[in-house]
C-alpha positions in Angstrom: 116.3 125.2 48.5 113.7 127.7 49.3 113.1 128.1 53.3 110.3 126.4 55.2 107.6 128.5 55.4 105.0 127.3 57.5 101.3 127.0 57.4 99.7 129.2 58.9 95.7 127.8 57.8 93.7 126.3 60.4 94.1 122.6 60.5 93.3 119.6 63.2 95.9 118.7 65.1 96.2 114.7 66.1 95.1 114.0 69.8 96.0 110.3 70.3 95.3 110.8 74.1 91.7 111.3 73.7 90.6 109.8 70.5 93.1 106.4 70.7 91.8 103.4 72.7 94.4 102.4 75.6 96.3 98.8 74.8 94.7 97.3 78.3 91.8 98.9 79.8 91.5 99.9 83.4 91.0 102.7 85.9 94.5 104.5 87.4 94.5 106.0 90.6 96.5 109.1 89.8 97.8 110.8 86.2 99.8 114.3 86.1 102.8 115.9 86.4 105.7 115.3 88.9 108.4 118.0 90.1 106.7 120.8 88.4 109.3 124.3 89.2 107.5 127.1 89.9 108.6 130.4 92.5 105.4 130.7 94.7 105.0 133.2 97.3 103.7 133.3 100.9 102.5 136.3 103.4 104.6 135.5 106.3 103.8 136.5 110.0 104.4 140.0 109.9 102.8 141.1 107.1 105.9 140.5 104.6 105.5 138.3 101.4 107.9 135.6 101.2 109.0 133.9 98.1 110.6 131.0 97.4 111.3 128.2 94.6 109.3 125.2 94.4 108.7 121.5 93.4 104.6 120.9 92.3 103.0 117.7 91.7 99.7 117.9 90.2 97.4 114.9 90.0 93.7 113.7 89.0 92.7 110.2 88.9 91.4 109.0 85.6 88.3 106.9 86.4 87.4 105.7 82.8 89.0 103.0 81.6 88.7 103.3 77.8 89.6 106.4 78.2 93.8 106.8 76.6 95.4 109.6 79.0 94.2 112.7 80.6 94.8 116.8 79.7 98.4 117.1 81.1 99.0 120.4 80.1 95.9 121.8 81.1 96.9 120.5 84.9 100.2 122.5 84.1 98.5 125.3 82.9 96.5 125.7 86.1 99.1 125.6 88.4 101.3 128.2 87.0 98.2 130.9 86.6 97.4 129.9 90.4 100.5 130.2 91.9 102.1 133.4 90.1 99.3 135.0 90.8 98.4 135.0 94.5 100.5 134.3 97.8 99.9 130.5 98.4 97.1 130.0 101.1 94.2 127.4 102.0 91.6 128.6 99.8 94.0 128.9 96.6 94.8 125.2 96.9 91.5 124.7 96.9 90.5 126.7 93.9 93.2 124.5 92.1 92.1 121.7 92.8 88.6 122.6 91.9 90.3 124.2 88.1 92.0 120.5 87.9 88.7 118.7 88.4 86.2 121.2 86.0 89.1 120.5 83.2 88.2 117.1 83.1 85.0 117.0 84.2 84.3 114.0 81.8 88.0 111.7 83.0 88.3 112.5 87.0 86.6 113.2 90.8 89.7 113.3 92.4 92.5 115.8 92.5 96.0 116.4 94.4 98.1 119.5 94.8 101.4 118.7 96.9 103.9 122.1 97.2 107.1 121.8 98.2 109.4 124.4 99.1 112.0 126.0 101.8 110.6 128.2 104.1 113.2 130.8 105.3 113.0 132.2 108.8 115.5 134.8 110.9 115.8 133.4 114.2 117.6 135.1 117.0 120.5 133.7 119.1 120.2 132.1 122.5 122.5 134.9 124.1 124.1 137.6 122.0 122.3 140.2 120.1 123.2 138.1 116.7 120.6 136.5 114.5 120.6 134.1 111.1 118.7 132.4 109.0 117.3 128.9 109.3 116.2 127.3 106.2 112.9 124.9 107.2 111.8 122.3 103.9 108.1 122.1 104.0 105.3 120.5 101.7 101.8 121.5 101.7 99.6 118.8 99.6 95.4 119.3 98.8 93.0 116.7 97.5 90.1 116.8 96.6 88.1 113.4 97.1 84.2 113.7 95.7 83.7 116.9 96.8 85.3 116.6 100.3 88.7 118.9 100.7 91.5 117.9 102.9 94.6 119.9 103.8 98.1 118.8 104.7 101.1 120.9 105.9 104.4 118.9 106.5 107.6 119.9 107.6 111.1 119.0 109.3 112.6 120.6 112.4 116.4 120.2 113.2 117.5 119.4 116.8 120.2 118.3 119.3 119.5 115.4 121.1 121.2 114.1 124.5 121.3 110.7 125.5 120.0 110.3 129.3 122.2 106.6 129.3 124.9 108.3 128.2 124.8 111.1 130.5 124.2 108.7 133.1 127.2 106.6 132.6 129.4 109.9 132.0 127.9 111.0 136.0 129.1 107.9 137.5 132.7 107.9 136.1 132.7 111.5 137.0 131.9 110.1 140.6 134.4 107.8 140.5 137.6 110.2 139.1 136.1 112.4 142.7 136.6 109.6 144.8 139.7 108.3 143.1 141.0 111.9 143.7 140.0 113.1 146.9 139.4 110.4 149.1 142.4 110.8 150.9 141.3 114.5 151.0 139.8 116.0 154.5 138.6 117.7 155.1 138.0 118.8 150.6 139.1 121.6 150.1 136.4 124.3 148.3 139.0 126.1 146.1 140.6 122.5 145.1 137.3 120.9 144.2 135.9 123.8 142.4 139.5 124.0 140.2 138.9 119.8 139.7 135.4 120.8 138.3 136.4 122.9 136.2 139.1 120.2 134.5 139.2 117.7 131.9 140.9 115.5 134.8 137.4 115.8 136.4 135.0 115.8 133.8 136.8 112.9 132.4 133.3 111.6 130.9 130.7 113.0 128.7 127.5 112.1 127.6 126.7 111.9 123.6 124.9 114.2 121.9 123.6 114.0 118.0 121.8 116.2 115.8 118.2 115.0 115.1 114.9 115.2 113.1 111.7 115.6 113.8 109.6 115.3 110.6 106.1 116.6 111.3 102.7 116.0 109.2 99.5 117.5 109.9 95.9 117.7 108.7 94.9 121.0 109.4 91.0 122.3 109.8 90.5 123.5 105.9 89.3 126.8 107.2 92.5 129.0 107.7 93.2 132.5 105.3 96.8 131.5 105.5 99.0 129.2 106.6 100.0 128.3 110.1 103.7 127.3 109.0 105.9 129.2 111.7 103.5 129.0 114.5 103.6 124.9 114.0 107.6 124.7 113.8 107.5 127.1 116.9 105.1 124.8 118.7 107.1 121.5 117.7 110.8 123.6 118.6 109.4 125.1 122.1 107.9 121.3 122.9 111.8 119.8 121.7 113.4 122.8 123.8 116.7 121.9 121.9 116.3 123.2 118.1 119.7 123.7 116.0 120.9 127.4 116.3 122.3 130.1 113.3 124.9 132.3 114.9 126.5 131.4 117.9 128.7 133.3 120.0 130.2 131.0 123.1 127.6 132.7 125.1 125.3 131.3 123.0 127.3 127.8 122.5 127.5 127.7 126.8 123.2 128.1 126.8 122.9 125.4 124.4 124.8 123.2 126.2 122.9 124.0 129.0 119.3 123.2 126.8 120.9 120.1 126.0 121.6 119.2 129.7 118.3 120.3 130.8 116.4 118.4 127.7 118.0 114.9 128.5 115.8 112.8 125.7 115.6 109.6 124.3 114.1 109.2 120.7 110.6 108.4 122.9 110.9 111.3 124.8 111.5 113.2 121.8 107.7 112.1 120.1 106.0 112.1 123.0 106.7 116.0 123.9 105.8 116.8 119.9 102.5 114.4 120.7 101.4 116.3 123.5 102.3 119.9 122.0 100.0 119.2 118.8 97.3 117.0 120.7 96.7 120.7 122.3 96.3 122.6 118.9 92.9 123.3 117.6 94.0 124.2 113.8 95.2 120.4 113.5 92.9 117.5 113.5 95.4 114.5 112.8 99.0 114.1 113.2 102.2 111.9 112.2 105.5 112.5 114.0 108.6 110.8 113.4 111.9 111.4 115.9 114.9 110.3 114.3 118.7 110.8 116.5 121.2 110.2 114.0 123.0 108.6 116.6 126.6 109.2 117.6 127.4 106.4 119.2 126.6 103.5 116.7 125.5 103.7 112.8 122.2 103.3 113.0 119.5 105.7 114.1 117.3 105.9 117.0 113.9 106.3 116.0 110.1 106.7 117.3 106.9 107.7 115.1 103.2 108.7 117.3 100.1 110.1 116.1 96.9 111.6 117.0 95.3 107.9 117.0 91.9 109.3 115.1 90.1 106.4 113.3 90.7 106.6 109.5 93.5 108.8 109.7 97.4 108.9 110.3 99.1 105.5 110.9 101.6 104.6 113.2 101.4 100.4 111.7 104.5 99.3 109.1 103.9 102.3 106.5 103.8 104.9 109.2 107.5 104.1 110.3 108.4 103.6 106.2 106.9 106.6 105.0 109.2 108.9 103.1 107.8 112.3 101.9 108.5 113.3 98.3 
């Protein structure tokens, strides 16, 4: 049998999205392309590009409703010329959007971008001249409703929480072992009670501790070259004063402990200090915050969600506490 040989002369190729009928007519909200992989790059706070893999959704709505399907591979298409080509920033989103809308000029008037990647950053220890890497997932998502742009960057910040109950309750046994030990004692004696501090006999209690997430989501002013991803996790870590460290010497363990015991926080605490840190930002004009403490002590989790309260935006009703990014 002779091999295939095929046809090189210009023929039509079938398109049964655009020329077939749908079975039931009707409008959809969104049509594209989920978990697109793509490496993107981003100019990081000194000057550096970073790169990094990531997960790309592309959208459009399709407002006809005789219309079959949309250009799917156009909506690929554009997101792969867009992000090889140029670090990923404000107005590139925005550009992509607009290529998503001009491609199906006839089918759509609204378009979404959402980005999600790891964002790597070297932090430095608490103590010790040792640093390491801290590995932060954040999603950046642009639509484009009608003309009007809108810009989200979300992100999640790992930290230790300490229970001020629990820390409570550890104090007063710890008052009680004292007076169970030296109430005989007088007068005390310095040397003796310094030695019983420094005991498990004395600190025969402690408080719980748990590791913890804040997950962050903010609309940011759609006027910024780049974007403001380490100066927002700074300003949500310096507001939660207790983030989880890289490399830790015991000089560095002993200040964390001491964070912790400074930073005494319930999940309320926790939202309210992230609150009031981006309610002070300029470059954000709406906010969602969850605190979650993956609590130690029972199974379930601690957790609290606040926003910016602007009408029309964020909310903090039944979806607010439900939402799950992704």
């Amino acid at each position: 049998m002779a091999p295939f040989q095929p046809d090189n002369t210009a023929r039509v190729m079938p398109d049964i999205a655009s020329e077939a009928r749908p079975v039931v007519a009707g409008q959809l909200d969104w049509v594209g392309m989920g978990e697109i992989e793509v490496p993107i790059s981003l100019a990081g706070t000194d000057g550096r590009v970073v790169t990094s893999g990531a997960r790309v959704n592309a959208f459009v709505n399709l407002k006809c409703p005789e219309v079959r399907g949309i250009h799917m591979s156009r909506l690929y298409l554009h997101v792969d010329k867009a992000l090889s080509s140029e670090p990923l920033s404000p107005c590139g989103v925005r550009r992509l959007l607009k290529d998503f809308l001009e491609s199906h000029a006839d089918l759509s008037d609204r378009a979404m971008v959402q980005v999600r990647f790891d964002y790597m950053v070297r932090r430095p220890a608490l103590m010790s001249d040792n640093s390491g890497w801290k590995s932060y997932p954040v999603t950046v998502t642009g639509v484009m409703d009608h003309g009007q742009f809108t810009l989200e960057l979300a992100f999640d910040v790992a930290y230790s929480s300490t229970c001020p109950c629990s820390a409570a309750l550890a104090r007063q046994l710890i008052q009680e072992r004292f007076q169970q030990d030296f109430a005989k004692t007088s007068p005390l004696d310095y040397d003796a009670v310094l030695a019983w501090l420094g005991s498990e006999q004395g600190i025969c209690a402690t408080p719980h501790s748990q590791r913890s997430s804040a997950e962050v989501r903010v609309r940011l002013v759609p006027s910024f070259r780049d974007f403001p991803i380490v100066d927002l996790i700074d300003r949500i870590e310096g507001a939660l004063k207790t983030p989880v460290q890289t490399a830790v010497k015991r000089e560095d363990e002993q200040a964390f402990a001491r964070l912790n015991g400074q930073n005494l926080m319930f999940c309320e605490d926790a939202a309210r200090r992230m609150q009031a840190a981006l309610d002070q930002d300029e470059r954000v004009t709406d906010f969602w915050v969850r605190a979650s403490h993956y609590e130690s002590l029972h199974p379930h989790n601690a957790v609290a969600v606040a926003t910016k309260g602007v009408p029309g935006g964020y909310s903090a009703g039944l979806e607010g506490v439900a939402h799950l990014r992704g």
